[in-house]
C-alpha positions as a printed Julia matrix, in Angstrom:
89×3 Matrix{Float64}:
   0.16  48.33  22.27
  -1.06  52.02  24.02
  -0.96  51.69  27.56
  -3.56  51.4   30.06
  -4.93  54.32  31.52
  -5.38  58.2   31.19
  -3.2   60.38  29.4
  -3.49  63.59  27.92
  -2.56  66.53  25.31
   1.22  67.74  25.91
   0.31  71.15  24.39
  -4.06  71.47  25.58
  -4.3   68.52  28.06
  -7.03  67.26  26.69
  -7.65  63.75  27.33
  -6.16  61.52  24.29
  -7.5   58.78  22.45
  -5.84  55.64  21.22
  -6.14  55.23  17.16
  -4.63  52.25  15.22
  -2.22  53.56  12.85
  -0.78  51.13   9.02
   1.19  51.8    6.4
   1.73  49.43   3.82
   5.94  49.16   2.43
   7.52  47.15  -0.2
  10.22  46.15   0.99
  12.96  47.33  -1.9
  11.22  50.9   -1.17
  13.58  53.63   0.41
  11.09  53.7    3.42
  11.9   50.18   4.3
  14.66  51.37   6.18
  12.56  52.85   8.89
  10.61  49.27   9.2
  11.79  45.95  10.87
  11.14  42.64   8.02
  12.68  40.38  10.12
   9.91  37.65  10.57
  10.29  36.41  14.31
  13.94  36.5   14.94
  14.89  33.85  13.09
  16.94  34.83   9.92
  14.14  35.02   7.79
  13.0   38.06   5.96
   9.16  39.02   4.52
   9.05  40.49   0.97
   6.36  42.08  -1.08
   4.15  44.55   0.16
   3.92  44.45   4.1
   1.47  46.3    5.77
   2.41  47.14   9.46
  -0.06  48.58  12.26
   0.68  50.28  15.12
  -0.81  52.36  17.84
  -0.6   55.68  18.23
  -2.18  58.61  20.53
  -4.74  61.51  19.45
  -5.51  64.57  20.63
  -9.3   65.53  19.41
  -8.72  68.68  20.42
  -5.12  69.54  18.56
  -5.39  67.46  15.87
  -2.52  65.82  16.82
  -0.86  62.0   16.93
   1.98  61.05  19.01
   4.09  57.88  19.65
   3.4   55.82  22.29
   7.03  56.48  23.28
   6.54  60.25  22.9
   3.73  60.41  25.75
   6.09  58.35  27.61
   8.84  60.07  27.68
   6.58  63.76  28.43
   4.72  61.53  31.58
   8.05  60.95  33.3
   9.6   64.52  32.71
   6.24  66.07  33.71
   4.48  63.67  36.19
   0.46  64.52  36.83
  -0.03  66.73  39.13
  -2.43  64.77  42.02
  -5.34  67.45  43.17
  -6.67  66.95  47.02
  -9.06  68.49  48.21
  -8.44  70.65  51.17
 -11.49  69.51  53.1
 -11.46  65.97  52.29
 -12.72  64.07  55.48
């Protein structure tokens, strides 16, 4: 699940939207490596085709998707910079 709030472009800082992202895997596939069948913890394992959604970020402007834990990990190395005005009363 994308997190609440604003967040925006590492490379144009444009403002990014949040797109839902699936990909369907059998699970004897060599890409079923990179995918978690484990049905709720409890020893038991799905088979077949599995389709699996996700969130992910896009840049409208860049054409660009990133991982949820990519625009993490840029928003605490590079925290927004706050404007103020200088004549704010």
């Amino acid at each position: 699940m994308a997190r609440l709030g604003k967040h925006y472009c590492m490379y144009c800082h444009e403002l990014l939207e949040v797109i839902e992202k699936s990909k369907m895997v059998n699970y004897k596939s060599k890409k079923a490596k990179d995918f978690n069948f484990n049905w709720f913890g409890v020893g038991n394992y799905m088979i077949g085709n599995i389709k699996f959604t996700w969130d992910e970020y896009y840049c409208p402007k860049c054409n660009e998707n990133f991982s949820i834990r990519e625009i993490s990990i840029y928003e605490r190395k590079n925290p927004p910079k706050i404007s103020r005005s200088k004549n704010k009363k």
